[in-house]
KEKE-3310 file (N, C-alpha, C; in steps of 0.2 Angstrom, whole numbers, plus 5000, padded with zeros to 4 digits):
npx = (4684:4697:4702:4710:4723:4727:4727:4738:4749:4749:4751:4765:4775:4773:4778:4792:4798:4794:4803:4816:4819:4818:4828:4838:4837:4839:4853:4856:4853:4862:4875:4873:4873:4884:4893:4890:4895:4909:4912:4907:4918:4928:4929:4926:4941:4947:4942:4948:4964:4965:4962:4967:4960:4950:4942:4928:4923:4928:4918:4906:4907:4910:4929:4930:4919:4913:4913:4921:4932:4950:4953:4965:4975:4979:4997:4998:5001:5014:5014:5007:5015:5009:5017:5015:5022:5033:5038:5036:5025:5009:5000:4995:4991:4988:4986:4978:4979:4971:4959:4952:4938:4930:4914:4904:4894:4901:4891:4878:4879:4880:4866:4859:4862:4870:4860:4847:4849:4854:4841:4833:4839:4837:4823:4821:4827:4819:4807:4812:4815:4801:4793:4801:4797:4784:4784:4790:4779:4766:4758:4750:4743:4746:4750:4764:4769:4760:4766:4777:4776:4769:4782:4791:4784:4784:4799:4800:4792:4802:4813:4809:4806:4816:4830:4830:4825:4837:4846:4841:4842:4857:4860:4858:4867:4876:4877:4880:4891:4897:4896:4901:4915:4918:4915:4927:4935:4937:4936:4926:4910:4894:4885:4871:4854:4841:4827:4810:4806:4797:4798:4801:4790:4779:4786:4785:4769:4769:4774:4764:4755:4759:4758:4746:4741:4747:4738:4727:4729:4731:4718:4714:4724:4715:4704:4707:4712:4701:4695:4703:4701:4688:4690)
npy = (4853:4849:4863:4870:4875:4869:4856:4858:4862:4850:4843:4845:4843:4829:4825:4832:4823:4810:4813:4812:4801:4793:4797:4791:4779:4777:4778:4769:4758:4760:4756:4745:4738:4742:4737:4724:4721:4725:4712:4703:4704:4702:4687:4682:4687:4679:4666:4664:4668:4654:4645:4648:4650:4658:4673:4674:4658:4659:4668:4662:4651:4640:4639:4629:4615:4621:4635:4646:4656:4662:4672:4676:4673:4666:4661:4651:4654:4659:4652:4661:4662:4666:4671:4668:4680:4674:4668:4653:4647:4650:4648:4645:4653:4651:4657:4651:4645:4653:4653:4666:4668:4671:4667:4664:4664:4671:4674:4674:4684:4695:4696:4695:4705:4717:4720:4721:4730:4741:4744:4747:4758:4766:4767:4773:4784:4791:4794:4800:4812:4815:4817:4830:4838:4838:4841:4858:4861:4860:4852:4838:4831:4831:4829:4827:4822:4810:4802:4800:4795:4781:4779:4772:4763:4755:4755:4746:4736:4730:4727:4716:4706:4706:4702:4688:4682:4686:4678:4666:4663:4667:4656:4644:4648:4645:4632:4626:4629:4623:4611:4607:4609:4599:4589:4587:4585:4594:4598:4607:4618:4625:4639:4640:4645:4649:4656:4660:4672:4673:4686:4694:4689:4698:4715:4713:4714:4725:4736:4735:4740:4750:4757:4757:4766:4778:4777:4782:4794:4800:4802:4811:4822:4828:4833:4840:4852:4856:4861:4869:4880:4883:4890)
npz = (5054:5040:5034:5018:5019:5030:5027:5014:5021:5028:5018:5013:5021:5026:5015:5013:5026:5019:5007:5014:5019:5008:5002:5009:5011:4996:4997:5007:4997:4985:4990:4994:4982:4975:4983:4982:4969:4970:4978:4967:4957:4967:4969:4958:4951:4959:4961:4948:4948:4957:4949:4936:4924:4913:4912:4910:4912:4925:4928:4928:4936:4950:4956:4968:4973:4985:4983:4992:4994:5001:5011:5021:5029:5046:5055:5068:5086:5096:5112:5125:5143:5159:5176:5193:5209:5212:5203:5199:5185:5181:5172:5155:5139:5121:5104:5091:5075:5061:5047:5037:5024:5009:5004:4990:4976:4959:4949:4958:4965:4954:4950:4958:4970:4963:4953:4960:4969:4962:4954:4964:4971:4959:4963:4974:4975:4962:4969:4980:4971:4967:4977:4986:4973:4978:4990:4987:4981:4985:4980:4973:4965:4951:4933:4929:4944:4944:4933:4936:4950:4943:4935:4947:4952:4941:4944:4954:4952:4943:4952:4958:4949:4938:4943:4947:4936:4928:4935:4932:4916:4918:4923:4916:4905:4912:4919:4905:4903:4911:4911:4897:4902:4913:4905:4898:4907:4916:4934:4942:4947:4947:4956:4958:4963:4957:4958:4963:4976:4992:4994:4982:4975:4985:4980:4966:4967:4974:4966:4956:4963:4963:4951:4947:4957:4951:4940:4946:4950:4941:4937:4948:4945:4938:4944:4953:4945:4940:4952:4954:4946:4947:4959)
capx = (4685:4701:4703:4713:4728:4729:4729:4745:4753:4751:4754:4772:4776:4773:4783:4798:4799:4796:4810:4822:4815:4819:4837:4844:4836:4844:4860:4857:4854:4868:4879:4872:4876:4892:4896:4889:4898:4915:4912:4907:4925:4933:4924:4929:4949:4948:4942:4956:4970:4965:4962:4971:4954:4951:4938:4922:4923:4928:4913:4902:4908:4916:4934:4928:4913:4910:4914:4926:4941:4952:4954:4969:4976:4986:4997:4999:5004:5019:5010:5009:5014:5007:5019:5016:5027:5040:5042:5030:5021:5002:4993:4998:4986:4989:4980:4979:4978:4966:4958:4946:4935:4924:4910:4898:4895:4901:4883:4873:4881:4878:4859:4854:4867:4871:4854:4843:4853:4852:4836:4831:4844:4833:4816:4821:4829:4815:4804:4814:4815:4796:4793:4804:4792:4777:4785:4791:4771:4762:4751:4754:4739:4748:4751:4770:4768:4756:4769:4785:4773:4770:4790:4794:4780:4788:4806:4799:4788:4806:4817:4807:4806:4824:4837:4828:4824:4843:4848:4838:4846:4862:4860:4856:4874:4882:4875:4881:4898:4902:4895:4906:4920:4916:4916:4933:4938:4939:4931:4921:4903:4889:4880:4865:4848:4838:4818:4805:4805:4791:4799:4800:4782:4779:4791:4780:4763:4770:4775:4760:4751:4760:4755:4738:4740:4748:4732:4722:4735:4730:4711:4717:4723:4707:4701:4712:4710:4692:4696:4709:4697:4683:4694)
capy = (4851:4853:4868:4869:4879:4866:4852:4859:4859:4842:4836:4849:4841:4820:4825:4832:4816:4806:4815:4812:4793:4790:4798:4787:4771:4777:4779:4764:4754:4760:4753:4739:4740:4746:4729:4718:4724:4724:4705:4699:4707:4699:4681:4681:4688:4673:4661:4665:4665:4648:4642:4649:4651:4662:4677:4672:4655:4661:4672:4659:4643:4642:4634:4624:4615:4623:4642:4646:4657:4661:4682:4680:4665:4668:4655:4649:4662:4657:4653:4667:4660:4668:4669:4673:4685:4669:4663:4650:4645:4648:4648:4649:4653:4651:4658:4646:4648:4652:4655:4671:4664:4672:4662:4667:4665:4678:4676:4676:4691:4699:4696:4694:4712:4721:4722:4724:4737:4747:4745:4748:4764:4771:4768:4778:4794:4795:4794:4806:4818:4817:4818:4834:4844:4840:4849:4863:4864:4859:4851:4830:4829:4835:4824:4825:4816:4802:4798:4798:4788:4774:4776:4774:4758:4748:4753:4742:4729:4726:4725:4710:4701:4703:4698:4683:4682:4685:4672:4660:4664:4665:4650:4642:4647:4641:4624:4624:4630:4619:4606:4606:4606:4593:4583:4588:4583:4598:4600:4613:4619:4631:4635:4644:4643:4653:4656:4668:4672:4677:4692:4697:4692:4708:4719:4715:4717:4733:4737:4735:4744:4760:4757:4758:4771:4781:4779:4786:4801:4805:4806:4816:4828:4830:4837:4847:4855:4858:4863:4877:4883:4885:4895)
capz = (5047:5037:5029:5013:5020:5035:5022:5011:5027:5031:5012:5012:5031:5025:5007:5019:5027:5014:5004:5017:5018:5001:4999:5014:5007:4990:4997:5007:4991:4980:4994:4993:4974:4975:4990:4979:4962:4972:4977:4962:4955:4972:4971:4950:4951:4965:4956:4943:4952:4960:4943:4928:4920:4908:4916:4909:4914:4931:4933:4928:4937:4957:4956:4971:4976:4991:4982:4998:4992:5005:5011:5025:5035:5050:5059:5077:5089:5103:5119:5133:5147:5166:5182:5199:5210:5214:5196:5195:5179:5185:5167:5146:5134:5114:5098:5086:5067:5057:5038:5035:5020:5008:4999:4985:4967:4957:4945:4960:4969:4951:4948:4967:4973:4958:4947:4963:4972:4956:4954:4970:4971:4956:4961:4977:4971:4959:4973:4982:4969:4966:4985:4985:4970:4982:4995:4984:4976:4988:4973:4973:4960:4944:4929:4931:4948:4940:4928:4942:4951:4938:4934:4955:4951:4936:4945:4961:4949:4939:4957:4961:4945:4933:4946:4947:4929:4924:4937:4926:4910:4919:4927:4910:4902:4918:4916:4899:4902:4916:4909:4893:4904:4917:4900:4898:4911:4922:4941:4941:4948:4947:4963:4956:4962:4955:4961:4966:4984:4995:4996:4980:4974:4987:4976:4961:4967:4980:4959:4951:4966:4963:4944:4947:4961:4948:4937:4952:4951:4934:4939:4952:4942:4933:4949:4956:4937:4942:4958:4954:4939:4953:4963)
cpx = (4692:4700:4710:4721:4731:4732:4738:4748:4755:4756:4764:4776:4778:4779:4790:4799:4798:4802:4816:4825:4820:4827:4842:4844:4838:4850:4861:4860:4860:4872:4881:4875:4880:4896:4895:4895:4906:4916:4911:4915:4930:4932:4928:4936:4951:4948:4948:4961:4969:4964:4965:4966:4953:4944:4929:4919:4924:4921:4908:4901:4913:4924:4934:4924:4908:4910:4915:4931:4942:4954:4960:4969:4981:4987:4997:5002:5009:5014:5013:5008:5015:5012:5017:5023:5033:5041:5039:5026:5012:4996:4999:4990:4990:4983:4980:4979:4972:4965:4952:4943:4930:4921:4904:4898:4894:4893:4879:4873:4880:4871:4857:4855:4866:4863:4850:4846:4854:4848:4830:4832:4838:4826:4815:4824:4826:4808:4805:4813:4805:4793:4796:4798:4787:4779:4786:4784:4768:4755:4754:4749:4741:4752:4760:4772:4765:4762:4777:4782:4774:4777:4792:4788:4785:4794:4806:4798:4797:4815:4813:4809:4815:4828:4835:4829:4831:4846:4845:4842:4852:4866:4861:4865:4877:4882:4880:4889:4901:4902:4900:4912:4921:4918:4923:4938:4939:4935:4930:4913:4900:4884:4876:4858:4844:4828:4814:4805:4800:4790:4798:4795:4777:4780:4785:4775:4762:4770:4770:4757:4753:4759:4750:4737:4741:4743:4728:4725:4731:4720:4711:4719:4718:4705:4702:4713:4703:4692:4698:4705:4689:4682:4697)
cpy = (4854:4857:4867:4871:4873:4858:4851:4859:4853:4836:4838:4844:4832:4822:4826:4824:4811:4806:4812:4804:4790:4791:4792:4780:4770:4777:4771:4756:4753:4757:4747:4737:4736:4739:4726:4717:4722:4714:4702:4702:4702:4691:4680:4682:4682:4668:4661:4665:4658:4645:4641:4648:4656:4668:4673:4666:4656:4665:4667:4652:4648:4635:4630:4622:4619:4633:4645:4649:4661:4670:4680:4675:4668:4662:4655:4653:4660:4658:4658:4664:4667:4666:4673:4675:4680:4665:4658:4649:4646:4646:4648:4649:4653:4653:4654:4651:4649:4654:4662:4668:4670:4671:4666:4664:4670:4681:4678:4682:4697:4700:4698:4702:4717:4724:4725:4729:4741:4748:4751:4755:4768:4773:4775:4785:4796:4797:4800:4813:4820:4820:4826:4838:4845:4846:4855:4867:4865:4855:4842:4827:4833:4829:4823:4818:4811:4799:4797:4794:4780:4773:4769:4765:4753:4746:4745:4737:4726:4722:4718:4705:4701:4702:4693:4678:4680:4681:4665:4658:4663:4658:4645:4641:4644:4634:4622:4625:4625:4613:4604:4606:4601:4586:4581:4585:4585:4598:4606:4612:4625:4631:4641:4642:4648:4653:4661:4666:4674:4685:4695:4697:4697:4712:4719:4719:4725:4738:4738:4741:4749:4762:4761:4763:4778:4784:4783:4793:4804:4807:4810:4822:4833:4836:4842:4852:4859:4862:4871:4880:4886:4889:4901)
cpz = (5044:5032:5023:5016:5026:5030:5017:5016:5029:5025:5011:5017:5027:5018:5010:5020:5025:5010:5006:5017:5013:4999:5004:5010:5001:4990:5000:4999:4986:4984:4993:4987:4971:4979:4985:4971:4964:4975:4972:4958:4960:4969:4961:4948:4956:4960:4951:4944:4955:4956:4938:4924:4917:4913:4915:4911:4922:4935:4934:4933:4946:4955:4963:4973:4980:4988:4988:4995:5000:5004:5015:5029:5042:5054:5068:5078:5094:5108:5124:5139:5154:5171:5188:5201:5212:5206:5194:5189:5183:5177:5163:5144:5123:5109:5092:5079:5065:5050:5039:5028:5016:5002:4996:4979:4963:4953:4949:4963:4963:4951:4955:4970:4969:4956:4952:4966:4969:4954:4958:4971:4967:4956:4966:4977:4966:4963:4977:4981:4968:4972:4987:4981:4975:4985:4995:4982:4979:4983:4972:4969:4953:4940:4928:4936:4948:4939:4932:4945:4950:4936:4941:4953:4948:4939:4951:4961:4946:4946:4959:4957:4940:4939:4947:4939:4924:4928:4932:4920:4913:4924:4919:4907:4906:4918:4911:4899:4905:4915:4902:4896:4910:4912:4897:4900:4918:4928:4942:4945:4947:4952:4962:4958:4962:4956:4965:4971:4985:4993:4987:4974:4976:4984:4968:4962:4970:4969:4956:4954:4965:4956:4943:4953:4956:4941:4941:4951:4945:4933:4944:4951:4940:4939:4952:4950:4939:4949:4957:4949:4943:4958:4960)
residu = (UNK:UNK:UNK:UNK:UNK:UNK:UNK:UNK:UNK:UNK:UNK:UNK:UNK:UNK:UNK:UNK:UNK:UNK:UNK:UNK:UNK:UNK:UNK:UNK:UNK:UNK:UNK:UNK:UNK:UNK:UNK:UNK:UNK:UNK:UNK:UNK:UNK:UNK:UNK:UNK:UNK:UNK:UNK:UNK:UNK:UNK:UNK:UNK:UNK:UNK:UNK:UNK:UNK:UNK:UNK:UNK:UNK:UNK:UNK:UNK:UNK:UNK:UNK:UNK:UNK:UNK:UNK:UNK:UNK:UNK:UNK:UNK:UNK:UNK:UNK:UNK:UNK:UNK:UNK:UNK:UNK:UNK:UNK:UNK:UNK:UNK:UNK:UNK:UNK:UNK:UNK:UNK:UNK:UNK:UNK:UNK:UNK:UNK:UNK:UNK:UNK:UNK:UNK:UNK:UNK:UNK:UNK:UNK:UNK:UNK:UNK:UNK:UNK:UNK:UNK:UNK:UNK:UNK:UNK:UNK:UNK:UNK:UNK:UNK:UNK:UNK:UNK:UNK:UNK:UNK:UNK:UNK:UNK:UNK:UNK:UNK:UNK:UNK:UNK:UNK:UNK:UNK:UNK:UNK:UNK:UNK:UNK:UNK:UNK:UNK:UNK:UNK:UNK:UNK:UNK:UNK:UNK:UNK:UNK:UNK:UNK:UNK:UNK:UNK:UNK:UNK:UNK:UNK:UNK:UNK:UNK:UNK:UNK:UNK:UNK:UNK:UNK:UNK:UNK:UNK:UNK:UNK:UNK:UNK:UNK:UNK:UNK:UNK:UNK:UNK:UNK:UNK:UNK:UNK:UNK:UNK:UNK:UNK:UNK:UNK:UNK:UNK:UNK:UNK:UNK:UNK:UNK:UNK:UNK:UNK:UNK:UNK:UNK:UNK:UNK:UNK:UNK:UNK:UNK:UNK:UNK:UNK:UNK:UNK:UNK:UNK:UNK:UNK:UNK:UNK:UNK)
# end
């Protein structure tokens, strides 16, 4: 049977490795972030430079259909040609040219990169930090922790649903903007497709689940209140 003493070991021991858990996948996340924030910046001073469009239009709209801007070209290389020990020619080889390319749209690298990567970053260093008190209390039924919980919840319910949500909306202006100038005259597009994935139908309901886990928490306390008052 466990005893109480073997108990708080095991919950201090799992909180530890949760802890640790949570700060890598926060630091992963900010990363992600941090990539995504700097591509939406790259991807939109592109656009403008290949344009001569004003910023805003450039975030909203790719200056070419395919949203392709060019990072780094190099040309044709002089052939290297091979001789045996008599002077003969026995081989060449050549490196051709090429383009390095990089393709996105600056809205969807903002909604889809930035806002989940932020999200996601906060849900895990409150988890962290919450993960961390256990270990320090050894006590994970305390109305503090409910309510980090249900934070560490909504952050994971809101990583699913708004970078989607603000795709939408931000799809919406892009339509309209691009469309008014199409009418204009100018060539222009918007490669937005904005839609709920599998994945982050998971993100919600994993979201809700820590909601309602987080109610559990606060009858939880009840007990361990009853507990430590009987002791």
């Amino acid at each position: 049977m466990l005893i109480r003493a073997q108990a708080d070991g095991r919950i201090r021991g799992a909180a530890r490795v949760a802890t640790c858990f949570c700060w890598v996948a926060a630091l992963v996340a900010l990363l992600l972030a941090l990539l995504n924030a700097w591509s939406t910046v790259f991807l939109t001073t592109a656009s403008m430079r290949e344009s001569g469009r004003d910023v805003l239009t450039a975030l909203f709209t790719a200056s070419e259909a395919s949203g392709i801007f060019l990072v780094s070209e190099t040309g044709e290389q002089p052939p290297e040609i091979r001789y045996d020990e008599d002077g003969n020619e026995v081989g060449r080889s050549q490196v051709m040219g090429g383009k390095v390319s990089y393709s996105g749209s600056p809205i969807s690298t903002l909604a889809n990169g930035v806002v989940f990567g932020g999200l996601a970053c906060a849900a895990f260093a409150l988890a962290a930090l919450m993960c961390s008190k256990i270990q320090r209390t050894g006590v994970p039924f305390a109305p503090e922790r409910a309510r980090e919980l249900g934070r560490v919840g909504w952050l994971v319910l809101l990583a699913g649903c708004a970078p989607t949500l603000l795709h939408m909306i931000l799809e919406a202006i892009a339509a309209a903007i691009v469309h008014a100038l199409v009418e204009s005259g100018e060539m222009l597009s918007c490669a937005l497709t904005a839609n709920f994935e599998p994945q982050d139908l998971m993100l919600v309901s994993l979201g809700i689940l820590l909601v309602l886990v987080g109610r559990v928490f606060e009858y939880g306390c009840i007990l361990q209140k009853q507990d430590d008052e009987t002791l």
